[in-house]
PDB file of N, CA, C, O and CB in Angstrom:
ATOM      1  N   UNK A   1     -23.746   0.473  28.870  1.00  0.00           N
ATOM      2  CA  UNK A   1     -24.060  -0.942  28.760  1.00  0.00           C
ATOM      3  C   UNK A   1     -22.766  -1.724  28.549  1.00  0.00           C
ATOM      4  O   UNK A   1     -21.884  -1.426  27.743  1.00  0.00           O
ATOM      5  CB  UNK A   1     -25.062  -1.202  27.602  1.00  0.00           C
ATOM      6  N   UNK A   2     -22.772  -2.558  29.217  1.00  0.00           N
ATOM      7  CA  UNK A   2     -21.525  -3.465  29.475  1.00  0.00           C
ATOM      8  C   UNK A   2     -21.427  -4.271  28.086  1.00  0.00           C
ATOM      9  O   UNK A   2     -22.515  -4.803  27.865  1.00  0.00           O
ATOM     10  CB  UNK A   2     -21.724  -4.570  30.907  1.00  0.00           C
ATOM     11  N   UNK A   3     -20.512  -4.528  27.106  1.00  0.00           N
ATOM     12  CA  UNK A   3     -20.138  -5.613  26.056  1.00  0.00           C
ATOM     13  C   UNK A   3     -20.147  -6.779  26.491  1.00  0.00           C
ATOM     14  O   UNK A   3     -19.946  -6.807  27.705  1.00  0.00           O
ATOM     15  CB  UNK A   3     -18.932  -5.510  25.484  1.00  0.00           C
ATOM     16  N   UNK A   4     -20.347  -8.111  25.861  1.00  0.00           N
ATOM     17  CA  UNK A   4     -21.051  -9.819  25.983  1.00  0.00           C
ATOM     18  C   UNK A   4     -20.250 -10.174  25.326  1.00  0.00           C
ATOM     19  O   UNK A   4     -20.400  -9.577  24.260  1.00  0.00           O
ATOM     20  CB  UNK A   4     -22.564 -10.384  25.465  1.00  0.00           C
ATOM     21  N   UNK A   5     -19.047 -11.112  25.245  1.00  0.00           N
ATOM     22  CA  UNK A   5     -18.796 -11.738  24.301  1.00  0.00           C
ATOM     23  C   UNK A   5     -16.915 -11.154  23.606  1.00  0.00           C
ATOM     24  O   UNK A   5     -16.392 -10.155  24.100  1.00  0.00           O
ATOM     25  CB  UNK A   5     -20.245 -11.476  23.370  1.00  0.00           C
ATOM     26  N   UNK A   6     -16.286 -11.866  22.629  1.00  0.00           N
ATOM     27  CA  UNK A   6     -14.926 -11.472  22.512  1.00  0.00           C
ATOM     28  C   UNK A   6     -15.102 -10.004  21.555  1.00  0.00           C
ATOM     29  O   UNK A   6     -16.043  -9.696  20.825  1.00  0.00           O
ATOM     30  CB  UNK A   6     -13.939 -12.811  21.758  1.00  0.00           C
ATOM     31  N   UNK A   7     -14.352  -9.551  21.731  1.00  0.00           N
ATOM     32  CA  UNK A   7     -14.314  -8.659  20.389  1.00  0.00           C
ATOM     33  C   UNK A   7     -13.523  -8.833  19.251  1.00  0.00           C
ATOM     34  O   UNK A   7     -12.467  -9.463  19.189  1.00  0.00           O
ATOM     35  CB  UNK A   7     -13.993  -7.465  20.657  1.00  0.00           C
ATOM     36  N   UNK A   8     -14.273  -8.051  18.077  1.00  0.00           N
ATOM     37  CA  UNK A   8     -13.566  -8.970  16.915  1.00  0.00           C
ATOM     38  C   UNK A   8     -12.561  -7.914  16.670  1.00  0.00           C
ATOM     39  O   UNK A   8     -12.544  -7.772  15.448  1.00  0.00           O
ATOM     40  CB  UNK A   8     -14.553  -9.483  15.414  1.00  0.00           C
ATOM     41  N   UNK A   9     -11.930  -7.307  17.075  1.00  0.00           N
ATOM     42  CA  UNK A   9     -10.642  -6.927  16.561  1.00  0.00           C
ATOM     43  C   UNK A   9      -9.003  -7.391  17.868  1.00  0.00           C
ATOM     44  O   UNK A   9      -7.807  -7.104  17.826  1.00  0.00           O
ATOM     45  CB  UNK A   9     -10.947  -4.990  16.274  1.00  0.00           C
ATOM     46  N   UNK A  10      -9.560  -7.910  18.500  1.00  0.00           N
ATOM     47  CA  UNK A  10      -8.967  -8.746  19.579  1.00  0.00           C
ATOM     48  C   UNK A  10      -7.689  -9.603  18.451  1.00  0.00           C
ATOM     49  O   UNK A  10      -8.124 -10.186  17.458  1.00  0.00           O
ATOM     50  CB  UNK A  10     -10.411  -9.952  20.476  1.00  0.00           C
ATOM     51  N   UNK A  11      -6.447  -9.595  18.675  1.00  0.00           N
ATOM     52  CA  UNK A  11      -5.435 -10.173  18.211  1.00  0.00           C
ATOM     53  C   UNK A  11      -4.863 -10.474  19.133  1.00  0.00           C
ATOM     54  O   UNK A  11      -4.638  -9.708  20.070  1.00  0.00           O
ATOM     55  CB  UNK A  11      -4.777  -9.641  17.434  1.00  0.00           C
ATOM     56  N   UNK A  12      -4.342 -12.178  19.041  1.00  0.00           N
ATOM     57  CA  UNK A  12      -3.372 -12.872  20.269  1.00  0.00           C
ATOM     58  C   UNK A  12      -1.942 -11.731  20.280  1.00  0.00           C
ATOM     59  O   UNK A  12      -1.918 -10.745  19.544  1.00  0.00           O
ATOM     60  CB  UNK A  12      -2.773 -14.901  19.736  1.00  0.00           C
ATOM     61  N   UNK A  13      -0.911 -12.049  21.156  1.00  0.00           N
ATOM     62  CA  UNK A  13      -0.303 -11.472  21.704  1.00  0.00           C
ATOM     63  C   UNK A  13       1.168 -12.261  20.819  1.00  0.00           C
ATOM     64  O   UNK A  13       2.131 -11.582  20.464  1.00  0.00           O
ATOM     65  CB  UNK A  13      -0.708 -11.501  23.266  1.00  0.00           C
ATOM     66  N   UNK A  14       1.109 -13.216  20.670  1.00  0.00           N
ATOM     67  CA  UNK A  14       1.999 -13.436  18.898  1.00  0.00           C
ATOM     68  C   UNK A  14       1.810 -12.968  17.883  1.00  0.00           C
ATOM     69  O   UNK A  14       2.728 -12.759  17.091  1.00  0.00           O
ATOM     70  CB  UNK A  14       1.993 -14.535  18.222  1.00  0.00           C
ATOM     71  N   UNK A  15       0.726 -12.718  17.672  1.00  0.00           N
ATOM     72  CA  UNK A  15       0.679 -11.935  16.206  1.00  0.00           C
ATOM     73  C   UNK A  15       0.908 -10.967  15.770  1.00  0.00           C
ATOM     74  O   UNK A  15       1.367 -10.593  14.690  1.00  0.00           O
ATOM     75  CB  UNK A  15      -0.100 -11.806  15.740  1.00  0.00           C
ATOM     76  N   UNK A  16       0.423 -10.288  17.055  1.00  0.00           N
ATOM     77  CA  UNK A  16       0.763  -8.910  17.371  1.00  0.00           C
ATOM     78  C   UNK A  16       2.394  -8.737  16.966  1.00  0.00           C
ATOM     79  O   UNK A  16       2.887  -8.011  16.103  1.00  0.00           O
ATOM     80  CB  UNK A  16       0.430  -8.601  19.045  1.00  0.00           C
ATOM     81  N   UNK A  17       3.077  -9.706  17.943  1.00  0.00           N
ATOM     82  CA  UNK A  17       4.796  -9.836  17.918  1.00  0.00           C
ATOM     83  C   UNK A  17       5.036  -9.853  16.518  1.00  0.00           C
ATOM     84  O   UNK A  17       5.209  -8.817  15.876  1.00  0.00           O
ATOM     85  CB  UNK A  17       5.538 -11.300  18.660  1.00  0.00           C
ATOM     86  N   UNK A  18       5.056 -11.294  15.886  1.00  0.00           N
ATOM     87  CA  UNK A  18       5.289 -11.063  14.448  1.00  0.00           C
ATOM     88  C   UNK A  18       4.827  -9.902  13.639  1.00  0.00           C
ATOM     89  O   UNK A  18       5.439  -9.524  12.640  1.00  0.00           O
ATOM     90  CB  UNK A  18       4.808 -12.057  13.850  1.00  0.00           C
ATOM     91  N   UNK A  19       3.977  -9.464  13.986  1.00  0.00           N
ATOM     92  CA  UNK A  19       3.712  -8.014  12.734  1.00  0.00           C
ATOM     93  C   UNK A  19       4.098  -7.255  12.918  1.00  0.00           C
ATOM     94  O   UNK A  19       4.332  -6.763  11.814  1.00  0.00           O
ATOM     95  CB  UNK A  19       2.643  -7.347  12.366  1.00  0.00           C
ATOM     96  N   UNK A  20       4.527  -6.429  13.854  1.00  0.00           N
ATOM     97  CA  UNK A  20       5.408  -5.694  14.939  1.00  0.00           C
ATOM     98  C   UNK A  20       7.020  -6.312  14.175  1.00  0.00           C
ATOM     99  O   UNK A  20       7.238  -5.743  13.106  1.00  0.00           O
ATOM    100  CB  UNK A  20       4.973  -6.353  16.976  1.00  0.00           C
ATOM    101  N   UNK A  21       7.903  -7.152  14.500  1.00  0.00           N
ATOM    102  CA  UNK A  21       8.653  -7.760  13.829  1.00  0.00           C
ATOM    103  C   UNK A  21       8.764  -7.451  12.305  1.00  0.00           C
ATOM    104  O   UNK A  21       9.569  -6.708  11.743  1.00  0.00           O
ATOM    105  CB  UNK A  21       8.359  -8.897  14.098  1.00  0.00           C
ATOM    106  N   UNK A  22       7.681  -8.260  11.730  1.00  0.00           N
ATOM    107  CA  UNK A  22       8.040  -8.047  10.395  1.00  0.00           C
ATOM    108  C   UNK A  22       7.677  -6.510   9.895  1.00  0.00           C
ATOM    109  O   UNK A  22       8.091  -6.489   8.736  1.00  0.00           O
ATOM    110  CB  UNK A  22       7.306  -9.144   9.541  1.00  0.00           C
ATOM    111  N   UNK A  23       7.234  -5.502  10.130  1.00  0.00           N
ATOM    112  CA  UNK A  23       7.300  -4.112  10.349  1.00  0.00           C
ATOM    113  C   UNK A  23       8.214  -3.504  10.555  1.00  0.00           C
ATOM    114  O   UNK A  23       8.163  -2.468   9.892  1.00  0.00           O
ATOM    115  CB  UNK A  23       6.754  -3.761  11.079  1.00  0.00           C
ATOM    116  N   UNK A  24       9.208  -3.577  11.228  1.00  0.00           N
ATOM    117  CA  UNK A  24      10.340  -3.603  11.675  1.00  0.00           C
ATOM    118  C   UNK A  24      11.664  -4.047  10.954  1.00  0.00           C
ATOM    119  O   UNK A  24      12.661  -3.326  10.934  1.00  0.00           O
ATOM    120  CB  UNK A  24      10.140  -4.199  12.591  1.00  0.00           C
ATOM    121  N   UNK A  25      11.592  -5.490  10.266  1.00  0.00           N
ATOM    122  CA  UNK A  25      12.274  -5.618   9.577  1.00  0.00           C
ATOM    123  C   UNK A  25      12.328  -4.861   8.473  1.00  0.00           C
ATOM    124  O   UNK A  25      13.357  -4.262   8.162  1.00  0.00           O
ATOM    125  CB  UNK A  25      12.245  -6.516   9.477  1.00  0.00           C
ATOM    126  N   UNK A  26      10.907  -4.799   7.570  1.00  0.00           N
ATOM    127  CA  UNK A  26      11.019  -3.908   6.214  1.00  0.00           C
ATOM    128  C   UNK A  26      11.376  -2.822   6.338  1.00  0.00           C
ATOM    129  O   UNK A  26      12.195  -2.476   5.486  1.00  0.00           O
ATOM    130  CB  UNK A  26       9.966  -3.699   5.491  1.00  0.00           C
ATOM    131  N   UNK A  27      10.987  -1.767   7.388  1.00  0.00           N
ATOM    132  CA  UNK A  27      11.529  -0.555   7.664  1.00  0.00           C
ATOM    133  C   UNK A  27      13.381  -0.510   7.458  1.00  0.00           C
ATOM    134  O   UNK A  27      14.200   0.217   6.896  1.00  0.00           O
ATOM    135  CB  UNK A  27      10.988  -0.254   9.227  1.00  0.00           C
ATOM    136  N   UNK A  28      13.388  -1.712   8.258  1.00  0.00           N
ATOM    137  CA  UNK A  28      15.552  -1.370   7.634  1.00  0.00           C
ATOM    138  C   UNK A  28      15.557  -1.863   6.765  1.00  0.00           C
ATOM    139  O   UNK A  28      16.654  -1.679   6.238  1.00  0.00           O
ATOM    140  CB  UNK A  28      17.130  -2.003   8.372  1.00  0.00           C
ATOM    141  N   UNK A  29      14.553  -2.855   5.805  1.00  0.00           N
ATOM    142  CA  UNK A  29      15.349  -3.280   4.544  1.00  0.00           C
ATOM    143  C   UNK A  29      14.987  -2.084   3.600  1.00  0.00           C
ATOM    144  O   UNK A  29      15.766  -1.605   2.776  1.00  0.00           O
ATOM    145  CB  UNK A  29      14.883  -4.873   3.874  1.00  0.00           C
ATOM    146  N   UNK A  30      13.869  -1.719   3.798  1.00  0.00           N
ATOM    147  CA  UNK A  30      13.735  -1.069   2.576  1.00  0.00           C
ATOM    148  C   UNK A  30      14.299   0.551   2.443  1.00  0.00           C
ATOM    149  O   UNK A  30      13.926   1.290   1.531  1.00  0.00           O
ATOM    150  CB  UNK A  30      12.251  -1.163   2.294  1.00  0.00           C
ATOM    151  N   UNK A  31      15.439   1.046   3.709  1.00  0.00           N
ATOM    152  CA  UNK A  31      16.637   1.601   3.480  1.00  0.00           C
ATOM    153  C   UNK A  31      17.213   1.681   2.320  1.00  0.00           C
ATOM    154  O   UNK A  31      17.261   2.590   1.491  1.00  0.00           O
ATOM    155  CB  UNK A  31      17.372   1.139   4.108  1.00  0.00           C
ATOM    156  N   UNK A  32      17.842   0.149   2.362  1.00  0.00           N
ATOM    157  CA  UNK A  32      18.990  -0.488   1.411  1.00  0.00           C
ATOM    158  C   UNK A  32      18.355  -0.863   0.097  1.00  0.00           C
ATOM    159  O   UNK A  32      18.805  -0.664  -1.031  1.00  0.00           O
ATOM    160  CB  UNK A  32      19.706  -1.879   2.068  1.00  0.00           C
ATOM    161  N   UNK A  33      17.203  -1.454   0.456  1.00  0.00           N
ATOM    162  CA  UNK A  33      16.575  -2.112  -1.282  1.00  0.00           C
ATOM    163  C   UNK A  33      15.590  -1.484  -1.272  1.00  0.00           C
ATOM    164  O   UNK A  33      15.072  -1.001  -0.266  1.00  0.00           O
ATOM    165  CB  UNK A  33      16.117  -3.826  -1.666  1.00  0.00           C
ATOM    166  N   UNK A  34      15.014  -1.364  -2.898  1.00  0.00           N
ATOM    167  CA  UNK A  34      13.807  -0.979  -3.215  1.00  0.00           C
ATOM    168  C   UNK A  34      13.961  -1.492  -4.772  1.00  0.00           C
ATOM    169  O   UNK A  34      14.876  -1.464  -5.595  1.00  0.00           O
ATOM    170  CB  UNK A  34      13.483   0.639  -2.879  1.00  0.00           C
ATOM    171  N   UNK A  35      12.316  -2.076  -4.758  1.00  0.00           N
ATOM    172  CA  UNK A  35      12.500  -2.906  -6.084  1.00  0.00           C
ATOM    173  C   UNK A  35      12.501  -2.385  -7.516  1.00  0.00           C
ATOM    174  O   UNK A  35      11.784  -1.394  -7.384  1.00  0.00           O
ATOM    175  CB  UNK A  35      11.509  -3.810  -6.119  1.00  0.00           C
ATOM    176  N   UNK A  36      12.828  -2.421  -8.713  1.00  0.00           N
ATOM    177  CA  UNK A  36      12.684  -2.185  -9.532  1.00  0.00           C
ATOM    178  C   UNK A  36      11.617  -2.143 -10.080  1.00  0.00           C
ATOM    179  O   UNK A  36      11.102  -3.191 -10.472  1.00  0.00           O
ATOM    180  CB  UNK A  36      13.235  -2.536  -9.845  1.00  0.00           C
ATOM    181  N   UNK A  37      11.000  -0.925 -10.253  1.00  0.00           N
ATOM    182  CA  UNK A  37       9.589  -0.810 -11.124  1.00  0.00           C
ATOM    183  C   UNK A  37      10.011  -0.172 -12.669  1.00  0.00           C
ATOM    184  O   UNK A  37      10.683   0.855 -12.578  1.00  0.00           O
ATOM    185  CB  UNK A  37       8.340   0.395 -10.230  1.00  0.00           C
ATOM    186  N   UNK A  38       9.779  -0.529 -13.770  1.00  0.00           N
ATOM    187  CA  UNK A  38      10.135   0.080 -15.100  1.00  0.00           C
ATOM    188  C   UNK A  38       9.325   1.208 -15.312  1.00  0.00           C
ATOM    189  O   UNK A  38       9.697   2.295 -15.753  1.00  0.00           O
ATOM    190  CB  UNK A  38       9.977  -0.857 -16.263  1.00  0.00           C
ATOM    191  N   UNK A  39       7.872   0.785 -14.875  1.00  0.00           N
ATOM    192  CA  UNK A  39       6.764   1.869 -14.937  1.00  0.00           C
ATOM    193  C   UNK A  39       6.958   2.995 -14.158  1.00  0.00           C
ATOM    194  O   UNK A  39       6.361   3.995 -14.556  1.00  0.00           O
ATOM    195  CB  UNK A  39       5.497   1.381 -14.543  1.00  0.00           C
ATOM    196  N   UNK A  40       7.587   3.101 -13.220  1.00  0.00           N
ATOM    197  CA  UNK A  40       7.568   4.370 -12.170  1.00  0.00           C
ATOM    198  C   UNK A  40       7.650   5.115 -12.554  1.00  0.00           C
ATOM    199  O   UNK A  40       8.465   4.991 -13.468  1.00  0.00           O
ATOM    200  CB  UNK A  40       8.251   4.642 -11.297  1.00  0.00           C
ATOM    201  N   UNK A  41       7.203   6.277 -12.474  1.00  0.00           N
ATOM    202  CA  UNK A  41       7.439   7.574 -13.380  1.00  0.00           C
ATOM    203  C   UNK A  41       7.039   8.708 -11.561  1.00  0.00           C
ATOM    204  O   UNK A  41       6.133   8.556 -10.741  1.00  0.00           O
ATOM    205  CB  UNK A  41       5.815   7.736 -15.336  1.00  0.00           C
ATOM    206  N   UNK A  42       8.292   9.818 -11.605  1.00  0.00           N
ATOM    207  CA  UNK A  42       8.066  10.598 -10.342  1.00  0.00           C
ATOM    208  C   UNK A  42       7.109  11.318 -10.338  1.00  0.00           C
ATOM    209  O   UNK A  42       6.639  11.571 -11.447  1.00  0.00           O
ATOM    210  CB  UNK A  42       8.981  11.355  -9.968  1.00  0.00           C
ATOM    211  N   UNK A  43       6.406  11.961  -9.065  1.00  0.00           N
ATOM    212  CA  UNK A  43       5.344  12.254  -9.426  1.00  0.00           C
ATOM    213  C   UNK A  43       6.101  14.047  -9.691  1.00  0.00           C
ATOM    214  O   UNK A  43       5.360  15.029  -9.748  1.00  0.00           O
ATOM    215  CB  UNK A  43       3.998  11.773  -8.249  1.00  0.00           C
ATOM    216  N   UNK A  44       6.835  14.100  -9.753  1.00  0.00           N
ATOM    217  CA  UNK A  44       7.400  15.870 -10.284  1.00  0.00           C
ATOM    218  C   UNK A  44       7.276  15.687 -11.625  1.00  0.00           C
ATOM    219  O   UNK A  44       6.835  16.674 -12.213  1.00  0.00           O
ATOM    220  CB  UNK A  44       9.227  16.495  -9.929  1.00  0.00           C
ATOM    221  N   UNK A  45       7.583  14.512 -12.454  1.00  0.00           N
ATOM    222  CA  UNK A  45       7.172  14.815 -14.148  1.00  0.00           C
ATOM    223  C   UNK A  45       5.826  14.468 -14.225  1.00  0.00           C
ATOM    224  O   UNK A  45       5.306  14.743 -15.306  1.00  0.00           O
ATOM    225  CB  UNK A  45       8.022  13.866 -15.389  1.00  0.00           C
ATOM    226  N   UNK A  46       4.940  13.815 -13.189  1.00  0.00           N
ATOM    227  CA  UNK A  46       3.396  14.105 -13.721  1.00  0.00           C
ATOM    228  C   UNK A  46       3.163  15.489 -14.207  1.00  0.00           C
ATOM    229  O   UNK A  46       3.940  16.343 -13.779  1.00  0.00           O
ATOM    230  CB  UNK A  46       2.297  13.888 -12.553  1.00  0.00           C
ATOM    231  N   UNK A  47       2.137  15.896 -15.107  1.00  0.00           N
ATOM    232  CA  UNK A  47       1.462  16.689 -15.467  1.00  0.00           C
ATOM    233  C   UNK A  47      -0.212  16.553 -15.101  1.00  0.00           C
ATOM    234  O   UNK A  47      -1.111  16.244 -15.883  1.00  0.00           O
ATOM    235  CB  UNK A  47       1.843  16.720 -16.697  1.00  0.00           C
ATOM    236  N   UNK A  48      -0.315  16.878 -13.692  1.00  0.00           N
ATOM    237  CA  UNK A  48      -1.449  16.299 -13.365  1.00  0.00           C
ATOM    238  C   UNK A  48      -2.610  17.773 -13.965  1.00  0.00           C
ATOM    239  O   UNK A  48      -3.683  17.636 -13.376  1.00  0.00           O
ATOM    240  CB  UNK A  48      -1.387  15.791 -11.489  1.00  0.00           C
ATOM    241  N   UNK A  49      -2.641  18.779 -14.720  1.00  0.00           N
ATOM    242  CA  UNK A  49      -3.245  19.298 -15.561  1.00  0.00           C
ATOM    243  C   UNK A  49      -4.254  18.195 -16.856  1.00  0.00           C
ATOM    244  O   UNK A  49      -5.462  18.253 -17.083  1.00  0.00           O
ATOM    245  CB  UNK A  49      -2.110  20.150 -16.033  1.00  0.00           C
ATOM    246  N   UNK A  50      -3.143  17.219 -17.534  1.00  0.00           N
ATOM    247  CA  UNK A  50      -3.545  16.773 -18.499  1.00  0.00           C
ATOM    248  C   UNK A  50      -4.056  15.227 -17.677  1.00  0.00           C
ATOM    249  O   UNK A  50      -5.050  14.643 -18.110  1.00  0.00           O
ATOM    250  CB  UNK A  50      -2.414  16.875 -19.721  1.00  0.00           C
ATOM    251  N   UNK A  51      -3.454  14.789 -16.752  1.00  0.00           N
ATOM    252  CA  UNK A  51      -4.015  13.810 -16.116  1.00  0.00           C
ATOM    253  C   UNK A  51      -5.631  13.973 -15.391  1.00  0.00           C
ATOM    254  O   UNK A  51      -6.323  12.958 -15.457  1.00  0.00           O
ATOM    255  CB  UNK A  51      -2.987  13.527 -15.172  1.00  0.00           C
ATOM    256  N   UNK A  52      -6.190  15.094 -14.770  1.00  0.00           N
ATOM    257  CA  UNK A  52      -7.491  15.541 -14.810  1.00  0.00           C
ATOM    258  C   UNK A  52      -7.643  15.635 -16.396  1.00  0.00           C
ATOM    259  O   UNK A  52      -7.855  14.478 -16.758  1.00  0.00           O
ATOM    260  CB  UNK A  52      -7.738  16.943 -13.944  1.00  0.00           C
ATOM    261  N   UNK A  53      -7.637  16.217 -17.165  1.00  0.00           N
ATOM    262  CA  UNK A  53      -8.499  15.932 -18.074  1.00  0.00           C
ATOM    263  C   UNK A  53      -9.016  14.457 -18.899  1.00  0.00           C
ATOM    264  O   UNK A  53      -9.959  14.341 -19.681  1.00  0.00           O
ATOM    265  CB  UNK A  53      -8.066  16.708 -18.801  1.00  0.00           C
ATOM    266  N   UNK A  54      -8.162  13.526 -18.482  1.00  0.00           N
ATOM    267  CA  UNK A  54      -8.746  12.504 -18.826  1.00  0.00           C
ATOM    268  C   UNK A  54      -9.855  11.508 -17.974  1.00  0.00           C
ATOM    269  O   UNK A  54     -10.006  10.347 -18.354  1.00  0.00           O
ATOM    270  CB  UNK A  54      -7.772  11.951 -19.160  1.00  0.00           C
ATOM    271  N   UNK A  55     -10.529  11.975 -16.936  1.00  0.00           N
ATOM    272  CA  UNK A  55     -11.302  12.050 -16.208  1.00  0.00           C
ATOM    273  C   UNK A  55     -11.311  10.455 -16.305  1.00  0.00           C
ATOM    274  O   UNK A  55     -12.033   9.851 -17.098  1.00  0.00           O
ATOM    275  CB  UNK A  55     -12.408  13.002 -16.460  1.00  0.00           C
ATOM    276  N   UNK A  56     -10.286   9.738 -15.266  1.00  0.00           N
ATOM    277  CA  UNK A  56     -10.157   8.294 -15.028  1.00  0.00           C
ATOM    278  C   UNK A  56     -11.109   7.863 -13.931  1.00  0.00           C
ATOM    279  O   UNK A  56     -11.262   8.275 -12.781  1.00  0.00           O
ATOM    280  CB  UNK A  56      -8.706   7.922 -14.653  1.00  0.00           C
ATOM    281  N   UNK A  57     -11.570   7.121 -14.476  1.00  0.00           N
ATOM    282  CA  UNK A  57     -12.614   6.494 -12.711  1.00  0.00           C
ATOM    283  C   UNK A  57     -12.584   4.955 -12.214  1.00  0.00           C
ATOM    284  O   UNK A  57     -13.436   4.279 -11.637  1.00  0.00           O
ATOM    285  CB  UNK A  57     -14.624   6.636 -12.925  1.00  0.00           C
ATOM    286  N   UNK A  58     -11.132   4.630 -12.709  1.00  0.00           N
ATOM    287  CA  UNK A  58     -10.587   3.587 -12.073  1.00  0.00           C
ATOM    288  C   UNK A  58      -9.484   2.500 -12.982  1.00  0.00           C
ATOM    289  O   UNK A  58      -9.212   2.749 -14.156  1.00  0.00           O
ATOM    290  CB  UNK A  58     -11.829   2.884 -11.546  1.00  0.00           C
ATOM    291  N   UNK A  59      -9.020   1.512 -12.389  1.00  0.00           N
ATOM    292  CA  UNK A  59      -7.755   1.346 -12.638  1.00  0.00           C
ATOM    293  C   UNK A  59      -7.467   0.949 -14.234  1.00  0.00           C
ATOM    294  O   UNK A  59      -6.563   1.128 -15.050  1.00  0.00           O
ATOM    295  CB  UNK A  59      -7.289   0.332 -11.651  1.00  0.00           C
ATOM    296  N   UNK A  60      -8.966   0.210 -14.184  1.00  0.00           N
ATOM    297  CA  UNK A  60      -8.798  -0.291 -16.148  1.00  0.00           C
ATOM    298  C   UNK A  60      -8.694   0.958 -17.066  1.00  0.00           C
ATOM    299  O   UNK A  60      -8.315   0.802 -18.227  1.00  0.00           O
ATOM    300  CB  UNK A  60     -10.458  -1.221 -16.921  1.00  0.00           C
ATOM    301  N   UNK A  61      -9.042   2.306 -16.553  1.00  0.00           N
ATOM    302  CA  UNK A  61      -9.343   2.856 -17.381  1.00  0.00           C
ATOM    303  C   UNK A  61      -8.029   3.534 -17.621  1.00  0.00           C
ATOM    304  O   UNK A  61      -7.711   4.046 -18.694  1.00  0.00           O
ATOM    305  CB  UNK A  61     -10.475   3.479 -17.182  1.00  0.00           C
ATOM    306  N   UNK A  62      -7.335   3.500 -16.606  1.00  0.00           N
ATOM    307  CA  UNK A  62      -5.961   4.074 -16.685  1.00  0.00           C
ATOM    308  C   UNK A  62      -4.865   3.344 -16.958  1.00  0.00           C
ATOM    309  O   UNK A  62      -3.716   3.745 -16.768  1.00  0.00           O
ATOM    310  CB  UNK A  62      -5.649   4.626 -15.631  1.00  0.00           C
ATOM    311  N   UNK A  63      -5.225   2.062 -17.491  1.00  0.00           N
ATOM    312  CA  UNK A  63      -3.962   1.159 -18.128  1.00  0.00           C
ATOM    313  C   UNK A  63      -3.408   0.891 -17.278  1.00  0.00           C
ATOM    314  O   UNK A  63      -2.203   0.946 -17.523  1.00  0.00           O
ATOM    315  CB  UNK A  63      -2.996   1.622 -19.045  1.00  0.00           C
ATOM    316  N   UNK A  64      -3.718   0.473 -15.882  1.00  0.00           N
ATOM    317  CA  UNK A  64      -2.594  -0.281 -14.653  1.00  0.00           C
ATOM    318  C   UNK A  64      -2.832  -1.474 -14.433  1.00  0.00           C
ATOM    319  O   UNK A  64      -2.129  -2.217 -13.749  1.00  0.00           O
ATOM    320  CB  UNK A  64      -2.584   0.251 -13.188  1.00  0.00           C
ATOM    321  N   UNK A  65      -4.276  -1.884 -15.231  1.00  0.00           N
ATOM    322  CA  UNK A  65      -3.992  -3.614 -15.051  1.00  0.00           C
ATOM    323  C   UNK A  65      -3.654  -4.187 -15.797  1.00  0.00           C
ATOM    324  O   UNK A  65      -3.718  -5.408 -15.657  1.00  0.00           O
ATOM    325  CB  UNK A  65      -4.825  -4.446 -14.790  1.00  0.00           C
ATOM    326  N   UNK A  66      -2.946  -3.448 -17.360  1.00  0.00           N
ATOM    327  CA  UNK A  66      -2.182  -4.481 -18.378  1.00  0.00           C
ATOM    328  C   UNK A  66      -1.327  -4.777 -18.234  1.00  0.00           C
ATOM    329  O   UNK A  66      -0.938  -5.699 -18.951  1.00  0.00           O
ATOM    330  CB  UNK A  66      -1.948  -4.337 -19.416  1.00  0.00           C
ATOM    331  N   UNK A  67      -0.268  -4.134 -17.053  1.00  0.00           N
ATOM    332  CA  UNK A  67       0.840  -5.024 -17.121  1.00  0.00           C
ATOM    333  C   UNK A  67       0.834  -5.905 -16.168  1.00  0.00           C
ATOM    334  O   UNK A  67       1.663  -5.728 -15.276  1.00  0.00           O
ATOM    335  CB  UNK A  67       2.001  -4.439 -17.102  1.00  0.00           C
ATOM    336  N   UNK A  68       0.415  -6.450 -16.123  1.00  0.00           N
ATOM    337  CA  UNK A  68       0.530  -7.591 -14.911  1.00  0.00           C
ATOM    338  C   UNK A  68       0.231  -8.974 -15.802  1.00  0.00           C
ATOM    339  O   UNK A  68       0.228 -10.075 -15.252  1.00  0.00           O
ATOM    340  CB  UNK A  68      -0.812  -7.341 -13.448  1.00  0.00           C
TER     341      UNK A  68
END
């Protein structure tokens, strides 16, 4: 059966460009920069043993929306 009508994931042919573009740009910036997070912690010193046991089931419960 033949489709009627635009489709909704249809994007003009600029937008496309700019996102493409700005995709492009971050890829080389973020080479050189990357922002300062205080919180970051790697995930090689997780202890994801003791992190399952605190059986988190989403972000409040894990203290990531107080700092903001």
């Amino acid at each position: 059966m033949d489709e009627t009508g635009v489709p909704g994931n249809q994007e003009s042919l600029p937008k496309i460009l700019i996102d493409t573009l700005r995709g492009l740009l971050w890829a080389g910036i973020s080479q050189i920069y990357s922002p300062i997070c205080p919180d970051l912690e790697p995930l090689a010193a997780v202890n994801l043993a003791t992190w399952r046991q605190r059986e988190f089931k989403c972000e409040h419960q894990g203290g990531l929306d107080t700092s903001f």
